[in-house]
N, C-alpha and C positions, 0 to 999 in steps of 0.2 A: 354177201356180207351185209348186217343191217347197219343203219346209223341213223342216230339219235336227231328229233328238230326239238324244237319245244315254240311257243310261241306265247307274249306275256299279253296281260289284257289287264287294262289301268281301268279299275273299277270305280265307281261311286263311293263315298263315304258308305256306309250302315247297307249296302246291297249284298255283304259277302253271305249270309244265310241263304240269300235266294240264287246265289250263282251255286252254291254248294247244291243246291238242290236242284238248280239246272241241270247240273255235271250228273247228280246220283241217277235223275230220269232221264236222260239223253237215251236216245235210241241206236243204235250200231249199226253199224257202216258197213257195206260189203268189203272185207277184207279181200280180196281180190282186185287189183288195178288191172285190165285189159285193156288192149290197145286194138284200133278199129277191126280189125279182123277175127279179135273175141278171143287172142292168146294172152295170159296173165303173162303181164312184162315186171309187174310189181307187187307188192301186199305189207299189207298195214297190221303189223306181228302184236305191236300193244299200245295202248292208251294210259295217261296218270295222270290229273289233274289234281293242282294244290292253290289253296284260296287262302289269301290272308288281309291282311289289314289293306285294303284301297287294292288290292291285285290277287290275279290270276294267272296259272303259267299252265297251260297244256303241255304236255311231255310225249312226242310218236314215238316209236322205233319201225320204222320201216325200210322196206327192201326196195331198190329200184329207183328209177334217177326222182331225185325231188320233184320237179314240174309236172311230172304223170302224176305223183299220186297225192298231190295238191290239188291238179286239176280235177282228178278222179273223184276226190272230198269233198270239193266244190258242188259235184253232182248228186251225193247222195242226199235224199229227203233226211233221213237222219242228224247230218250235220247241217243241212240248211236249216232245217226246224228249232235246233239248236241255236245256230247262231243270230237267226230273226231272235227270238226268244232273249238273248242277251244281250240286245242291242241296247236296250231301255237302260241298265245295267253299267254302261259302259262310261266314263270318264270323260274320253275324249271321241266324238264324231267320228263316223266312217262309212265308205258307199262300199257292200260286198253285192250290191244289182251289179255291180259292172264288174268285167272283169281288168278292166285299169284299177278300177277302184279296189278291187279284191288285191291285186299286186299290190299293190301302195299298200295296203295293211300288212301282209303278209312281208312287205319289205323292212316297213317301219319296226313292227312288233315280232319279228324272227329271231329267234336265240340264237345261237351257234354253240355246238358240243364244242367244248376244249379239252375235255377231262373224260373218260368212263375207267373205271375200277371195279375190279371183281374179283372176290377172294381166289377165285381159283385158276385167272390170268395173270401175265404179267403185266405191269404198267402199259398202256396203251394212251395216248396221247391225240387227239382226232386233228 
């Protein structure tokens, strides 16, 4: 069963043209999360980013426990290249070298699904 994270990012005044274009050149990630023996425990099913006035909100849907395939995204060139790249961008400071300092963002700025609706479910409630 997938479920939804999303994660917001408090941008600079006048920078949202260029995180927009961050987001449209980002390069993709292996969707497969593997655990050290090289079997997929998880997979990163889609992406949607939305940019507006002073913010940004990333939207996953993936499968498999959070921490994997957090950590897993942490490793790809793709998302690292990405996220060095919107650092300049960013509002408020952050250390993603570390991986304390990674948690601490990832704590601070983590959504939480409350709500998905789909015309062709019934209310589901997360």
């Amino acid at each position: 069963m997938s479920q939804w994270h999303a994660l917001f990012y408090p941008l600079k005044p006048g920078s949202e043209e260029a995180v927009k274009e961050l987001f449209r050149v980002s390069g993709r990630p292996e969707f497969d999360v593997r655990n050290a023996d090289g079997e997929v425990v998880g997979r990163l099913l889609g992406t949607m980013a939305f940019v507006g006035r002073e913010l940004a909100v990333r939207v996953m849907e993936v499968e498999g426990p959070l921490p994997l395939v957090a950590a897993h995204m942490g490793r790809q060139p793709a998302v690292r290249a990405f996220e060095e790249r919107l650092e300049e961008h960013l509002a408020e400071p952050r250390d993603m070298r570390s991986p304390a300092g990674a948690r601490a963002f990832f704590q601070r700025n983590g959504l939480e699904c409350v709500l998905s609706r789909r015309h062709d479910q019934p209310l589901t409630q997360v």
